[in-house]
Every structure is written in C-alpha cells, then in structure tokens.
C-alpha positions as semicolon CSV with decimal commas, in nm:
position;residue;x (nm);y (nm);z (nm)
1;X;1,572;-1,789;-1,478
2;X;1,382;-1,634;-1,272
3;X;1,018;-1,693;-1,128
4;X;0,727;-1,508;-1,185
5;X;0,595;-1,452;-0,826
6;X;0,197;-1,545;-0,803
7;X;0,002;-1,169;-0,792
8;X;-0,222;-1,094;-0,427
9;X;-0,601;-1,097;-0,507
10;X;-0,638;-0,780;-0,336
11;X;-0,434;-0,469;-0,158
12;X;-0,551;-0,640;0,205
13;X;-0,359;-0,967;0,176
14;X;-0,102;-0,789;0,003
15;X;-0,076;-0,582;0,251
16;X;-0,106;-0,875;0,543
17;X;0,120;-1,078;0,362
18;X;0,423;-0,823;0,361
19;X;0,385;-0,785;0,732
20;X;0,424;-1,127;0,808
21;X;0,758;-1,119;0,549
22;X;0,854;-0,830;0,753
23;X;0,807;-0,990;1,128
24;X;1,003;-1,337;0,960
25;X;1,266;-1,101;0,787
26;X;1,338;-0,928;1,163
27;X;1,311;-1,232;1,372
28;X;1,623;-1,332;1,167
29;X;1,600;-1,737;1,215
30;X;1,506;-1,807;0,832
31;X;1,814;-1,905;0,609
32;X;1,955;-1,678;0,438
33;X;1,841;-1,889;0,045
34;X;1,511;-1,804;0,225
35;X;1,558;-1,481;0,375
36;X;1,633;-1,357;-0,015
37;X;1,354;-1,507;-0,138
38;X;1,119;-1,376;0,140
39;X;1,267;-1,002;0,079
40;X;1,216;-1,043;-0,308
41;X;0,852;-1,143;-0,250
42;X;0,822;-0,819;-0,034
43;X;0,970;-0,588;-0,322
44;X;0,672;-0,756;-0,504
45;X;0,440;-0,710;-0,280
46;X;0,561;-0,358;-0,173
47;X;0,583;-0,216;-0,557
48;X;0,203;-0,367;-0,590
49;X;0,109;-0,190;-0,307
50;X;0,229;0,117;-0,396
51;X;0,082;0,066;-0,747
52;X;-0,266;0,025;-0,621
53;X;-0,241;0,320;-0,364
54;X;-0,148;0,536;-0,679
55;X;-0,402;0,406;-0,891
56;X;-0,687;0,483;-0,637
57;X;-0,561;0,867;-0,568
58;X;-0,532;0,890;-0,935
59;X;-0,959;0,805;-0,895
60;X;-1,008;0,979;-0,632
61;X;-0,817;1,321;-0,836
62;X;-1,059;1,219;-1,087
63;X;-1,341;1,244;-0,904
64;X;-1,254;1,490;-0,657
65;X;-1,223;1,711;-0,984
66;X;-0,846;1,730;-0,985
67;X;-0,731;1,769;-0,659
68;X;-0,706;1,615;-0,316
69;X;-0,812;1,769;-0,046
70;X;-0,729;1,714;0,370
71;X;-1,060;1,475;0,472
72;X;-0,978;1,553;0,832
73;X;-1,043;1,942;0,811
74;X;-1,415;1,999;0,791
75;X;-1,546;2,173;0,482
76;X;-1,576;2,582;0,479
77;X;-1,837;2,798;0,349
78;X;-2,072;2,847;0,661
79;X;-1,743;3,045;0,833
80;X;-1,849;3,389;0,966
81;X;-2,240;3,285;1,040
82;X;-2,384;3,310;1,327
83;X;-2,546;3,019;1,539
C-alpha cells in the first residue's frame, strides 16, 4: 500500500524542500530504497508546486482581467509626448 506523503504548509518549503531532494538525489551516496523514496517525495512536491504556480496565474488572469501581461516592459500610453 502505499503512503500518503505529509502536504508542505506553503509553496516556500515546498519549494526548499525539493532542492535539498535534488542536491541528495545528485550527490548519489543515499541507497537506492532511499533514493526512490526521496525522488517520489519530489514528484510530490514538484506536481504541488506546479499546482500552486497555476492556481495563482489563474488569480492573477482574474484580476488582471483575463490576460497576463510582460511586468518587465513598462506600461504605454504616454508614447509620442513630449518631455
């Protein structure tokens, strides 16, 4: 049977917690039993991840009226004037 893995309280230690599976996964000195277990925890961790990434640009669409827009290019409508 298998275990219900315990759910992160939040995206951060998610977040921290799959890069610390990742460096343990690479270093490559855990047994194997534990490698598994380590990578199936990270599958967890990544598919939460991903779920709460989605579930804020589905808010942000909401309030952004729809759409997402590029935060790094600054906002037009004063093109053309004159300083």
């Amino acid at each position: 049977m298998k275990a219900i893995s315990k759910p992160p309280p939040s995206f951060e230690a998610a977040l921290q917690e799959l890069e610390g599976i990742v460096q343990t996964l690479e270093g490559g000195g855990a047994p194997l039993e534990d490698s598994l277990k380590a990578y199936e925890r990270g599958v967890s961790l990544l598919d939460y991840c991903q779920a709460t990434l989605g579930q804020a640009e589905q808010k942000i669409r909401i309030l952004d009226n729809g759409s997402l827009r590029d935060l790094a290019r600054p906002a037009t409508g004063s093109e053309g004037e004159a300083s």
